[in-house]
KOLNU-112610 format. One line per field, with one value per residue: residue number from 0; x, y negated, z negated of N, C-alpha, C in turn. Coordinates in steps of 0.02 Angstrom, whole numbers. Each point is the difference from the previous one (the first is absolute). Example, Ala and Ser with C-alpha at 12.3 -4.5 7.8 and 13.67 -1.06 7.14 Angstrom:
KOLNU-112610
n	0, 1
n.c1	660, -18
n.c2	284, -53
n.c3	-390, 36
ca.c1	-45, 42
ca.c2	-59, -59
ca.c3	0, -3
c.c1	45, -39
c.c2	-60, -55
c.c3	0, -37
This chain:
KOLNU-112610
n	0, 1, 2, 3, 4, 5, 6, 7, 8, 9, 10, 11, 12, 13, 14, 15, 16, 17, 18, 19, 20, 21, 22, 23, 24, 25, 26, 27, 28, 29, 30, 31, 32, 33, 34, 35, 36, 37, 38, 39, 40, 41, 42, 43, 44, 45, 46, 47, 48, 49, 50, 51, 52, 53, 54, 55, 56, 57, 58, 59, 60, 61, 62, 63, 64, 65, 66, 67, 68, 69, 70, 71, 72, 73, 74, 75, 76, 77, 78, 79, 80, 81, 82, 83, 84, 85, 86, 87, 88, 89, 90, 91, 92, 93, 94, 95, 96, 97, 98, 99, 100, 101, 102, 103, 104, 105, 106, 107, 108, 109, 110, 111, 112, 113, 114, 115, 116, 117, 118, 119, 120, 121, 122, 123, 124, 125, 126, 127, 128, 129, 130, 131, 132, 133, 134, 135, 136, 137, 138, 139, 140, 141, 142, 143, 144, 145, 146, 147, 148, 149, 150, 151, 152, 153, 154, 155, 156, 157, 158, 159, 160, 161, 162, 163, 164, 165, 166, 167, 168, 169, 170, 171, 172, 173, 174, 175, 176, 177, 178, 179, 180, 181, 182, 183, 184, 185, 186, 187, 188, 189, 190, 191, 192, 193, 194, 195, 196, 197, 198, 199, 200, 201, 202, 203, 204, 205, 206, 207, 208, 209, 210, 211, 212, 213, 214, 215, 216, 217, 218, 219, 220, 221, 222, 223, 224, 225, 226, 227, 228, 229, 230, 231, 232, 233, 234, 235, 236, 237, 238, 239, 240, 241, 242, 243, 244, 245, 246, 247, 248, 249, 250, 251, 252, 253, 254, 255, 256, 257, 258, 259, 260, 261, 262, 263, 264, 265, 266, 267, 268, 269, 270, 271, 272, 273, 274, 275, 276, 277, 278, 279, 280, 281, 282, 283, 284, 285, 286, 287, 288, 289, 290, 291, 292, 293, 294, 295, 296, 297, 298, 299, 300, 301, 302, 303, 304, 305, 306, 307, 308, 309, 310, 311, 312, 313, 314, 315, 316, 317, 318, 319, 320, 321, 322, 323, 324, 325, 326, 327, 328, 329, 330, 331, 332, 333, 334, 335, 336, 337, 338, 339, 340, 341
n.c1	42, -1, 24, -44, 40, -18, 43, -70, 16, 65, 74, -8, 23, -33, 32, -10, 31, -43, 66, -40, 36, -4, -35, 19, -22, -42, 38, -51, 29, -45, 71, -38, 61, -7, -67, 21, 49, -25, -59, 78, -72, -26, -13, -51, -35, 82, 13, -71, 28, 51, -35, -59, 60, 2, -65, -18, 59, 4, -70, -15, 41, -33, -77, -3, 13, -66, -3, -63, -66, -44, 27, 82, -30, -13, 32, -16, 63, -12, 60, -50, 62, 38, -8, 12, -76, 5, 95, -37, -54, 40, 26, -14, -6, 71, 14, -57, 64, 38, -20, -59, 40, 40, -65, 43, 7, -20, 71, -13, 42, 12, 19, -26, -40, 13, 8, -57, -28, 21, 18, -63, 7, 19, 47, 9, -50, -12, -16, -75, -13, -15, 23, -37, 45, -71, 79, -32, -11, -29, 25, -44, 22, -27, 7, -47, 43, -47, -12, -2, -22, 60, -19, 49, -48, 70, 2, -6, 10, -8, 36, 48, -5, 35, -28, -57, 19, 20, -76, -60, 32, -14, -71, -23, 48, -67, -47, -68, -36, -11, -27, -27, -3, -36, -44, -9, -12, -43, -29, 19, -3, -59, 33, 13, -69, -5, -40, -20, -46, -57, -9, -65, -7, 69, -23, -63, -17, -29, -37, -46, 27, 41, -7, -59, 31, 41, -68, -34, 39, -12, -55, -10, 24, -22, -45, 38, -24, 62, -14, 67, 61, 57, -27, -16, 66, 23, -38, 1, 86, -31, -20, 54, 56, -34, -33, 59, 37, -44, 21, 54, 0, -62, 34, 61, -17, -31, 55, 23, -44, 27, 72, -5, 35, -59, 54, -67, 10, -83, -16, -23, -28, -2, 15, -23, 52, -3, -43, -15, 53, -55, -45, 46, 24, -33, -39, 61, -16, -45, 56, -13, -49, 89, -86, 4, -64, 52, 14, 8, 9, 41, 19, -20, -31, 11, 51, 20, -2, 27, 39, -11, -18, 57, 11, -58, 11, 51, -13, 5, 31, -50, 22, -49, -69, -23, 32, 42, -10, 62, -20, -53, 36, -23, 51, -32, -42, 43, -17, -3, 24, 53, 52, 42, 35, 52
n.c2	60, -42, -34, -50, -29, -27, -38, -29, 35, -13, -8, 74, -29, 63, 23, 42, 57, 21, 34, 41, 31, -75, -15, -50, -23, -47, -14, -46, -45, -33, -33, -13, -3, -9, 59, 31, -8, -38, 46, 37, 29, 58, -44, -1, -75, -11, 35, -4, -71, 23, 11, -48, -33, 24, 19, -17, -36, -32, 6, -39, -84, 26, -9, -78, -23, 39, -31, -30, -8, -46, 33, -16, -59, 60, -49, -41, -26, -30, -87, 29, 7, -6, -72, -27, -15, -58, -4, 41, -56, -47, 31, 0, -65, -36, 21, -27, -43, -21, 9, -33, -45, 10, -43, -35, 43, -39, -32, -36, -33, 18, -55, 15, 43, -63, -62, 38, 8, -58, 37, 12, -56, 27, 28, -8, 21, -20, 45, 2, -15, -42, -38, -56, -25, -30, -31, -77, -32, 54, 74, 47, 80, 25, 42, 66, 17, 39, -53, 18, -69, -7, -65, -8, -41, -33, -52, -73, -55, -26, -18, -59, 12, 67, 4, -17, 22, 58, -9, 3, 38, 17, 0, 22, 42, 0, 84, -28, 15, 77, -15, 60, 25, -77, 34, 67, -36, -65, 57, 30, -57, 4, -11, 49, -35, -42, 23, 13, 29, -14, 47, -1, 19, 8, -32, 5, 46, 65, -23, -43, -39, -78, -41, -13, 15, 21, -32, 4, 70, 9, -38, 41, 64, -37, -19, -53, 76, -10, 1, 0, -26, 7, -47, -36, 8, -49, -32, 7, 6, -46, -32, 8, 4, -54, -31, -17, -40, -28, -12, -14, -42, -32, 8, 13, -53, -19, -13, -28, -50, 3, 7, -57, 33, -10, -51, -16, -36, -29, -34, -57, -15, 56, -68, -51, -37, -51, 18, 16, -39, -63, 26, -8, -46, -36, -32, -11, -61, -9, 6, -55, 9, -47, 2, -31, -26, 15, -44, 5, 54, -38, -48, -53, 57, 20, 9, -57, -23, 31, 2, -48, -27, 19, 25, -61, -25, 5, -13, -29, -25, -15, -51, -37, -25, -32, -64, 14, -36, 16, -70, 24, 54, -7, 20, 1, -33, -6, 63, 58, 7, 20, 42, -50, 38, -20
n.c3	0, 55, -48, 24, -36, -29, -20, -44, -59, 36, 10, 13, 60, -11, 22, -4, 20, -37, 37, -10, 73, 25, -36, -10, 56, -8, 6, 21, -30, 10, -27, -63, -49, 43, 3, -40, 30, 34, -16, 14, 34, -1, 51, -34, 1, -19, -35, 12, 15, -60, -29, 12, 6, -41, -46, 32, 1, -53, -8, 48, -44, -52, 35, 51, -73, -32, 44, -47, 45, -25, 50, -18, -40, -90, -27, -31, -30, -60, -35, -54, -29, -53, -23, 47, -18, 12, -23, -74, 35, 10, -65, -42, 7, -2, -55, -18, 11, -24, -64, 0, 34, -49, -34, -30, -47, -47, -27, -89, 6, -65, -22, -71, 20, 56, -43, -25, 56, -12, -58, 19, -5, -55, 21, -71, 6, -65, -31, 4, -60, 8, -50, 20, -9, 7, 34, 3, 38, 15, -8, -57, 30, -50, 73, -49, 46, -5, 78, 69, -24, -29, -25, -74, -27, -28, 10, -16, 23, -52, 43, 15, 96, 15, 65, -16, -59, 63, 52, -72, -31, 38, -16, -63, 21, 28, -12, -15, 64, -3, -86, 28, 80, 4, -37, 28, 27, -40, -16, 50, 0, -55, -51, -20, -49, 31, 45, -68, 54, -56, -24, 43, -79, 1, -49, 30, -63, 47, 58, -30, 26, -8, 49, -28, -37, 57, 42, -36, -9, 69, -3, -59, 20, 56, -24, 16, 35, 22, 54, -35, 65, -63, -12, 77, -2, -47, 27, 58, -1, -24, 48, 43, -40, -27, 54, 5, -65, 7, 79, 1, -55, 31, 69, -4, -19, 71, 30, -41, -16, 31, -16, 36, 55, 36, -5, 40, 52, -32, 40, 31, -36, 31, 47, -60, 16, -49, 15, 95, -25, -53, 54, 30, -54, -4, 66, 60, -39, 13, 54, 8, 73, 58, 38, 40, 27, 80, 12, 54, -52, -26, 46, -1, 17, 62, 3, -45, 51, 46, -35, -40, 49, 18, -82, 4, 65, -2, -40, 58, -42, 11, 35, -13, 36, -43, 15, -38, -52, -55, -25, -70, -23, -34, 18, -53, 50, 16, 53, -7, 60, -50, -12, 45, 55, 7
ca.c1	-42, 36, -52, 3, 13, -43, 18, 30, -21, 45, 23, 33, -46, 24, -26, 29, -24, -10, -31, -16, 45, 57, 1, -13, 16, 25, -11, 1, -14, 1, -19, -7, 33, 31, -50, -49, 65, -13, -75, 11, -20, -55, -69, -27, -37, 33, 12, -45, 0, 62, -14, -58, 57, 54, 5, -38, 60, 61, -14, 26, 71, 5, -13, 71, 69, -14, -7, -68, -28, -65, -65, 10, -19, -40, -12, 27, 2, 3, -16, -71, -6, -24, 24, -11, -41, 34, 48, 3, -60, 56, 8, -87, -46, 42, 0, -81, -48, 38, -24, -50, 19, 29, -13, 42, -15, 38, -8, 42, 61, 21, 65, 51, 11, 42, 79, 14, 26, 29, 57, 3, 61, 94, 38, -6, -88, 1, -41, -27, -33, 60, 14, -6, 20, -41, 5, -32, -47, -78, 9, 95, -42, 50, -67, 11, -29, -1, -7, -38, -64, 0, 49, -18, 68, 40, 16, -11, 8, -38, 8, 41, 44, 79, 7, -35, 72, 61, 11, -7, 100, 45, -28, 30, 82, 39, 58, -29, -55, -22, 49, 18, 57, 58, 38, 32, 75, 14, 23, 57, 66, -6, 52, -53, 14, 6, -84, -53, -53, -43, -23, -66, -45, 31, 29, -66, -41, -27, 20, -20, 45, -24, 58, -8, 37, 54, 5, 8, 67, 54, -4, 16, 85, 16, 1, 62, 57, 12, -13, 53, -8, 13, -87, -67, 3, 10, -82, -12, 15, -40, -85, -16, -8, -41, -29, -1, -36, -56, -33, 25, -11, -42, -11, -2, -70, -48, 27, -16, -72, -28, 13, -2, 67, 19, -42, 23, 4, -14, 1, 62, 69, 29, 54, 57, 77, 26, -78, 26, 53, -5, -21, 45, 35, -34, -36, 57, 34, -83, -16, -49, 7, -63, 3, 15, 15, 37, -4, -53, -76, -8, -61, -93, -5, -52, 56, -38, -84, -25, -16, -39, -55, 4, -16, -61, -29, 35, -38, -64, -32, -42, -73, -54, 31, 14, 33, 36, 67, -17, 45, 19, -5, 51, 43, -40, -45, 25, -39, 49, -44, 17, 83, 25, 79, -20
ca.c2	-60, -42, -52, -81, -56, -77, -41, -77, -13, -68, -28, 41, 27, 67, 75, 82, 56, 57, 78, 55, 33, -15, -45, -50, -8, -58, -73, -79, -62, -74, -28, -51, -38, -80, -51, -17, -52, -62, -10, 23, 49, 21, -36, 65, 12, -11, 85, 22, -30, 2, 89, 5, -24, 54, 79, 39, -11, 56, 69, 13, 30, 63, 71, 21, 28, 39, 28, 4, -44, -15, 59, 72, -2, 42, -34, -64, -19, -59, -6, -13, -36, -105, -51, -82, 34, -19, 57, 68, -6, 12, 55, 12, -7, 48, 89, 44, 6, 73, 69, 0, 14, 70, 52, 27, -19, -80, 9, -58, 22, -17, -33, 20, 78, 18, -5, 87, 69, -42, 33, 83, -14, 5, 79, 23, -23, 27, 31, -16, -85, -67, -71, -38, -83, -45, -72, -45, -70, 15, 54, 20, 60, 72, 69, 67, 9, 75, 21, -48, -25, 26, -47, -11, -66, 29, -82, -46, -53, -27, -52, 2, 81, -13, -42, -42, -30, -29, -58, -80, 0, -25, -67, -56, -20, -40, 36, 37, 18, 27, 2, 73, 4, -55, -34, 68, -23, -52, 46, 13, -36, -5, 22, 55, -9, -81, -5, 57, -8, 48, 54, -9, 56, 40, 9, 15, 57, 5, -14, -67, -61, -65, -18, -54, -13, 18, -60, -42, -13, -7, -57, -34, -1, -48, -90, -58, 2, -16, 64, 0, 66, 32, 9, 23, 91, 61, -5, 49, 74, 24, 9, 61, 55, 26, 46, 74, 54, 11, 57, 70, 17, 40, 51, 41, 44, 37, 63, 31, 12, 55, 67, -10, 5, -50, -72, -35, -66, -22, -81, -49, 3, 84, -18, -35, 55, 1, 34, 71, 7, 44, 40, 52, 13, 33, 75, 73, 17, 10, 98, 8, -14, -68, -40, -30, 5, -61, -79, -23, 20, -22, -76, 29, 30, 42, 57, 45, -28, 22, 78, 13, 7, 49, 33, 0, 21, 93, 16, 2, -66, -55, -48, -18, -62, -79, -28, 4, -49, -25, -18, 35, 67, 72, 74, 55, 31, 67, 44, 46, 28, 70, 1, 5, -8, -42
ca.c3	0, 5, -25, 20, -47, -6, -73, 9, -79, -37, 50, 45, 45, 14, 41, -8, 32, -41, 28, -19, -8, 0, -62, -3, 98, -2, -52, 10, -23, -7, -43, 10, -42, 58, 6, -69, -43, -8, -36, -83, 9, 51, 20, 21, 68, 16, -19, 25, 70, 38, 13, 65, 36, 15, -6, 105, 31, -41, 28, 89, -21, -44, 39, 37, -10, 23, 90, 17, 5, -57, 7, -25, -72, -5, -78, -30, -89, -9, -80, 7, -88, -24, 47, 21, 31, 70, 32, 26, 32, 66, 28, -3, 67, 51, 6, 15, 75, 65, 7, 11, 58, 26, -22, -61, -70, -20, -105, -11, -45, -44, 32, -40, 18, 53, -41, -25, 61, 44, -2, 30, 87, -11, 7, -35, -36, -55, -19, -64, -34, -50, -39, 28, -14, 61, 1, 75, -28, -10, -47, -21, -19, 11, 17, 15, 65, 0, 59, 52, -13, -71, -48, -59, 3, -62, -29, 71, -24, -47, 9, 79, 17, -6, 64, -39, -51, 23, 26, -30, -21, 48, 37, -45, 0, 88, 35, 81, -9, -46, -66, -32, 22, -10, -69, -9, 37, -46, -67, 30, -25, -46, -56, -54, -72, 22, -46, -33, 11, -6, 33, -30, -4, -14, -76, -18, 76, 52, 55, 15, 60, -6, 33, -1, -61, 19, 50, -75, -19, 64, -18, -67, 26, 42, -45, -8, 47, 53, 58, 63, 31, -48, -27, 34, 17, -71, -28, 48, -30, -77, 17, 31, -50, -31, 58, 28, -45, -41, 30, -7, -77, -9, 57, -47, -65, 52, 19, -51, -19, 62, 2, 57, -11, 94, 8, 83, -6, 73, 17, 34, -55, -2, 38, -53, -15, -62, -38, -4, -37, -53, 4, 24, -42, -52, 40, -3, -100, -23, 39, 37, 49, 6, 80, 39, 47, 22, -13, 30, -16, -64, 19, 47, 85, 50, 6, -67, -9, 44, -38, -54, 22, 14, -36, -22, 67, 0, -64, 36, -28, 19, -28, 57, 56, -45, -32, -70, -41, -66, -45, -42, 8, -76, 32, -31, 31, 39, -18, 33, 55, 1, 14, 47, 9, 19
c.c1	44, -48, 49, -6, 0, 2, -15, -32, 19, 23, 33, -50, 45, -26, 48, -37, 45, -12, -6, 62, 78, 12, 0, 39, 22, -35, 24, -18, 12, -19, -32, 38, 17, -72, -21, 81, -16, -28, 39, -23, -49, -52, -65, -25, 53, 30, -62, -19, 63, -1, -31, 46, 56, -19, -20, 66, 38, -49, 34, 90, 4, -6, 78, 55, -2, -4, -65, -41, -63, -42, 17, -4, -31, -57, 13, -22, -13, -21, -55, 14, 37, 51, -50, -44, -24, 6, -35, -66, 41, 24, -68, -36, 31, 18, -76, -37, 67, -13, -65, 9, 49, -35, 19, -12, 53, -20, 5, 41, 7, 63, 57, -6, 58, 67, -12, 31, 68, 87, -15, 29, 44, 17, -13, -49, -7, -74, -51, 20, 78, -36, 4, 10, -12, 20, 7, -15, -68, 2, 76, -62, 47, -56, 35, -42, 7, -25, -57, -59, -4, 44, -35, 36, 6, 7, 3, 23, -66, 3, 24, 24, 84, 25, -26, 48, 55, -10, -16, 88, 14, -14, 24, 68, 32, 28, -32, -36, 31, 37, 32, 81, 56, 30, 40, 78, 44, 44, 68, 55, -21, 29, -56, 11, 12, -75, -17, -51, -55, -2, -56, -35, 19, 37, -90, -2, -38, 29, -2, 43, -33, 58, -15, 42, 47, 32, 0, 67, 46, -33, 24, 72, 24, -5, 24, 56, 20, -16, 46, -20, 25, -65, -28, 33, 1, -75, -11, 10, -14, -62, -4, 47, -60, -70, 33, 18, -61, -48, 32, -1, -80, -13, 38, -34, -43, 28, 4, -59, -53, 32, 37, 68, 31, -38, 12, -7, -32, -16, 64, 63, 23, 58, 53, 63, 10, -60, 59, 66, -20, -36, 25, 27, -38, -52, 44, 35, -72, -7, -62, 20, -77, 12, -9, -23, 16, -12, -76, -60, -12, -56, -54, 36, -65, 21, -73, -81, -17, 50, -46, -81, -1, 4, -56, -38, 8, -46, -99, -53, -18, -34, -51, 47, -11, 64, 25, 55, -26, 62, 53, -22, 22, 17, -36, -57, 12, -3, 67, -18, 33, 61, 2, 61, 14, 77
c.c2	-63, -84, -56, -24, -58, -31, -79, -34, -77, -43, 32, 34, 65, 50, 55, 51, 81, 62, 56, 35, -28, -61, -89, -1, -87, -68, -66, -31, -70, -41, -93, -56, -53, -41, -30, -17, -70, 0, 19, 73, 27, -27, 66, -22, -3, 79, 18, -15, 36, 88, 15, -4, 46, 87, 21, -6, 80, 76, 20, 38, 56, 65, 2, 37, 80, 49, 38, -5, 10, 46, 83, -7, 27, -38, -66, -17, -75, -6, -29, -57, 32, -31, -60, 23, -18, 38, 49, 12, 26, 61, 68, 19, 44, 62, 15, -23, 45, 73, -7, 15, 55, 94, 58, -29, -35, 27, -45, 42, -45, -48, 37, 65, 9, -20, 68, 24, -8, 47, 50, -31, 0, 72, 6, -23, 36, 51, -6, 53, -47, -48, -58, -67, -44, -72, -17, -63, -6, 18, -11, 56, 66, 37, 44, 14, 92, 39, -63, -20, 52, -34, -20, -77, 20, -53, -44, -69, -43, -83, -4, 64, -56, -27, -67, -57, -24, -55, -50, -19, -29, -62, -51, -17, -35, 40, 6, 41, 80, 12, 40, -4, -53, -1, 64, -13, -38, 30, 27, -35, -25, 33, 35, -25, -48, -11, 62, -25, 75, 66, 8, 74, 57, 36, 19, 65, -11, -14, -42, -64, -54, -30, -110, -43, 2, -62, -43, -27, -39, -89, -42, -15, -45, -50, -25, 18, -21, 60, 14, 94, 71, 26, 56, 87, 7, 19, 47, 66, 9, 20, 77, 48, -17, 54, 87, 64, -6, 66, 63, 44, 23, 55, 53, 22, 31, 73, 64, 24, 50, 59, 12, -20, -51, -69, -30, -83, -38, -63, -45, -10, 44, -3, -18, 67, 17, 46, 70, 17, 36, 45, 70, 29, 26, 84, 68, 20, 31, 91, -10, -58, -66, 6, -64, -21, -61, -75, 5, 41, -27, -48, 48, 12, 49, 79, 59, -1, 53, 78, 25, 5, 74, 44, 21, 38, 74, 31, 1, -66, -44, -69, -16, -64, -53, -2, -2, -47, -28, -32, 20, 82, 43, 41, 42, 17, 38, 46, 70, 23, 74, 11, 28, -17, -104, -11
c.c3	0, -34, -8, -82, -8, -47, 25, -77, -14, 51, 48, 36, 37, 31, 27, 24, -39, 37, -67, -1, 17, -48, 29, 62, -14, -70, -5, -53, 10, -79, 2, -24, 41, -3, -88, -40, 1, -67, -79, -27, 43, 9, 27, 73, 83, 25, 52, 80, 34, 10, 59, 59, 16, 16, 71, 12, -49, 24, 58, -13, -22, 41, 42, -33, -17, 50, 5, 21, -35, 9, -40, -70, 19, -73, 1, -54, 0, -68, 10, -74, -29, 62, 4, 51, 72, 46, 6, 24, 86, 34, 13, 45, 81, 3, -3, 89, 28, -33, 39, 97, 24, -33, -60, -67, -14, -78, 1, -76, -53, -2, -63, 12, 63, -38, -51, 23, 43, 5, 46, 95, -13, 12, -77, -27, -43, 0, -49, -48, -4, 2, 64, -6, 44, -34, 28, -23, -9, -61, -62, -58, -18, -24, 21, 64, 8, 62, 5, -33, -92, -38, -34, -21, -73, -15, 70, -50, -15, 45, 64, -2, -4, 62, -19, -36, 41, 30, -7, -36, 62, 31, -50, 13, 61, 38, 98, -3, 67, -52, -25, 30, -13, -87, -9, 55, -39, -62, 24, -29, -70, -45, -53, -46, -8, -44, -6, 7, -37, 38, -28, -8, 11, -56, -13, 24, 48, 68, 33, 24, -40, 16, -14, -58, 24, 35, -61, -29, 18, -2, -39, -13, 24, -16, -12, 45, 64, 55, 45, 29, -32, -64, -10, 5, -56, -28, 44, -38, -87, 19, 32, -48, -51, 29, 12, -69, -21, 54, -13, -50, 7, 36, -55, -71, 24, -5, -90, -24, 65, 15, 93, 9, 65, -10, 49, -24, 73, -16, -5, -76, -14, 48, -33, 9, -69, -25, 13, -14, -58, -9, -6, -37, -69, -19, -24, -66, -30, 25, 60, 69, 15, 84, 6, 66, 34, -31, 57, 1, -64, -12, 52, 72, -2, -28, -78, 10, 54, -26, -56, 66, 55, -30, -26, 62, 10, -49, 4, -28, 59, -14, 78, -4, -41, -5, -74, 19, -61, -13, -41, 11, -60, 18, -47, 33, 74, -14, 28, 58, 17, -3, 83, 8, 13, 62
């Protein structure tokens, strides 16, 4: 079963092609960070004009790089939610008239079930069950994921996600707009221990994230200070060691309190270097194993959206013809549509 992928949740406008037996054939992205840098951040109705604009083009690119043509889809995926409902009206609408015209069942996909599944395009795809560390700027979650459309959330943040933190930090520091990547460059030449920044809630039991006290610190810190270019990294590299033990410190209590010996790592701050440094390190002292998948399945694409929908399809899952897009979505109301290879 060869299936058409369809991501347009945020500012990435995406698409991918998912074979059955030869695994992921091709994958396009167009980002938007040139159009919504002026604005500081994501303009939604801006994200939504600029999707209508690009996705008929990146399909045509995609099938080409494939060596397809629209008639040998057998499926098409698309994030039905969460997201910027807009956007994901856009894509929507476009994958239910080309199933509707090519005659093929169309899903809509979960956007945190495709950063789930998202390790199984790597040569080494971990096996269920493991431990799931969903950080992003939407999200910041750690779920027991025990097969397709079977997750348990184990703790989530009470407050800002950890993509979230980095880029109001960064916005506050003059670092640019997107924050995550610019202040994680910024930290590079920041000196360790320069600033003790909080590690939030990590001295509390449970599983639970609050990352808003953190941006707190990193304020209060600053007051009367000057912002030279020396600063701004040493704040950088307190902000991001305080960030990256406090995940890691809880991904491993996950991993304890479950008995679960594999922790994957999905969404865009699952790119941070210094995260999978300490990841790495800590994980392999713990006896137990962390995935990974690439940097560019890390941020939003087609690639996860159009396997996780090919998993469900294979599985014989269906929807009719309305339209779906939600906003908001609780990865708890996903349902199992069966164990299939993937």
């Amino acid at each position: 079963m060869k299936v058409l992928g369809i991501e347009t949740s945020c500012d990435e406008t995406a698409v991918a092609v998912y074979d059955g037996d030869r695994g992921l054939v091709a994958n396009r992205v167009f980002s938007q960070v040139a159009l919504h840098a002026p604005h500081g951040g994501v303009v939604p109705e801006l994200a939504s004009r600029d999707h209508i604009a690009r996705l008929l083009p990146l399909i045509e690119e995609t099938l080409a790089e494939a060596g397809l043509p629209l008639q040998a889809i057998d499926g098409i995926a698309y994030t039905a939610g969460p997201g910027l409902i807009g956007a994901l009206l856009v894509g929507a609408c476009v994958a239910r008239g080309l199933g509707y015209a090519l005659r093929v069942p169309v899903i809509g996909v979960h956007h945190l079930e495709g950063h789930l599944l998202a390790p199984a395009l790597e040569p080494d795809a971990p096996d269920f069950p493991y431990v799931a560390l969903q950080v992003s700027g939407g999200h910041t979650m750690l779920i027991e994921v025990t097969g397709i459309g079977r997750y348990r959330v184990l703790g989530e943040t009470l407050d800002d996600a950890a993509g979230e933190a980095f880029d109001k930090t960064a916005k506050f520091l003059g670092l640019g707009y997107p924050g995550g990547p610019a202040l994680a460059a910024a930290a590079e030449s920041g000196r360790p221990g320069v600033f003790d920044f909080p590690r939030p809630m990590l001295d509390r039991p449970g599983l639970d994230f609050s990352f808003s006290g953190l941006k707190t610190a990193v304020v209060v810190a600053l007051r009367g200070r000057e912002l030279g270019a020396q600063t701004r990294a040493d704040v950088a590299r307190g902000f991001e060691d305080a960030m990256v033990e406090t995940l890691v410190g809880k991904a491993l209590r996950a991993l304890t309190m479950t008995g679960i010996p594999t922790l994957v790592i999905a969404g865009g701050v699952g790119a941070n270097r210094r995260l999978r440094e300490e990841l790495d390190r800590r994980v392999a002292q713990a006896g137990a194993r962390v995935h990974y998948p690439r940097p560019e399945f890390c941020t939003d694409n087609a690639a996860m959206i159009a396997l996780a929908g090919h998993a469900r399809l294979a599985a014989g899952e269906r929807e009719d013809l309305p339209v779906r897009a939600r906003a908001r979505w609780p990865l708890e109301e996903l349902r199992a549509p069966g164990t299939v290879p993937l």
